[in-house]
N, C-alpha and C positions, 0 to 999 in steps of 0.2 A: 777484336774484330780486325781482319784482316781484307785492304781494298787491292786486288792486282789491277794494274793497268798492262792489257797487253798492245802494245804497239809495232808495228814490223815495215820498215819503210814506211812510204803512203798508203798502205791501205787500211782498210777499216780497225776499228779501236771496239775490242769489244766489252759493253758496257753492262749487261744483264749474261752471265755464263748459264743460267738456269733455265731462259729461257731463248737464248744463243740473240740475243739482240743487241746491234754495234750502233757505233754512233751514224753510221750511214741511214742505218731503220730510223734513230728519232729524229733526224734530219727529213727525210722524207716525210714521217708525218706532220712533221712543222708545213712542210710546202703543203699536204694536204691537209691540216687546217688545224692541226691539232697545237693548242696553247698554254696544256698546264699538267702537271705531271700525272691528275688523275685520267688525258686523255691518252696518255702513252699507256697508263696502264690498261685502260679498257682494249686500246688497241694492239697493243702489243703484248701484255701482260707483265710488263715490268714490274720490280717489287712485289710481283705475287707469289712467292715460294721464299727465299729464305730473306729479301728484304735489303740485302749488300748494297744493292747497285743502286739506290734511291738516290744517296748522294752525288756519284757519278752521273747517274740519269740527268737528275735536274740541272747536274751545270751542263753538259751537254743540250737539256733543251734550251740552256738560256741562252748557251751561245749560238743554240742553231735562230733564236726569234730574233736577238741581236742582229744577226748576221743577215736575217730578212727583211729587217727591217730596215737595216742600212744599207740593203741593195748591192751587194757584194758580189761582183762579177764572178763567175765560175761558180760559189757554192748552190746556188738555187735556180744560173741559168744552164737551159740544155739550147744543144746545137737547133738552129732555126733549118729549118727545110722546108725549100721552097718546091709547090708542083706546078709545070704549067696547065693549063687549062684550057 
């Protein structure tokens, strides 16, 4: 079994090639609510085709709940915009 990590600068790290989902996709479903590999895979369809990326998947989600949990500036906030009224 062979795991690629592809990485290129800072951008995204792609983590399912079968179904083209990076670590930026399980990141965002963490913010959207998703907490355990069976939800990435309903949502995203990870590990549904040849099965590779499960290991990758998972530590990505753990780091991304980690990372949400301890409040980690930049990875889960976006810029505040204010309107006046």
């Amino acid at each position: 079994m062979t795991i690629i990590r592809i990485r290129v600068h800072n951008s995204d790290m792609i983590v399912c090639v079968c179904k083209a989902v990076s670590d930026r996709h399980i990141r965002t479903a963490v913010k959207g609510g998703a907490t355990s590999l069976r939800d990435l895979t309903r949502d995203l369809g990870v590990g549904t085709c040849c099965g590779k990326c499960l290991p990758e998947a998972k530590s990505a989600l753990a780091a991304s709940l980690d990372a949400c949990e301890a409040g980690r500036p930049g990875l889960f906030t976006s810029p505040a915009t204010e309107f006046a009224v």
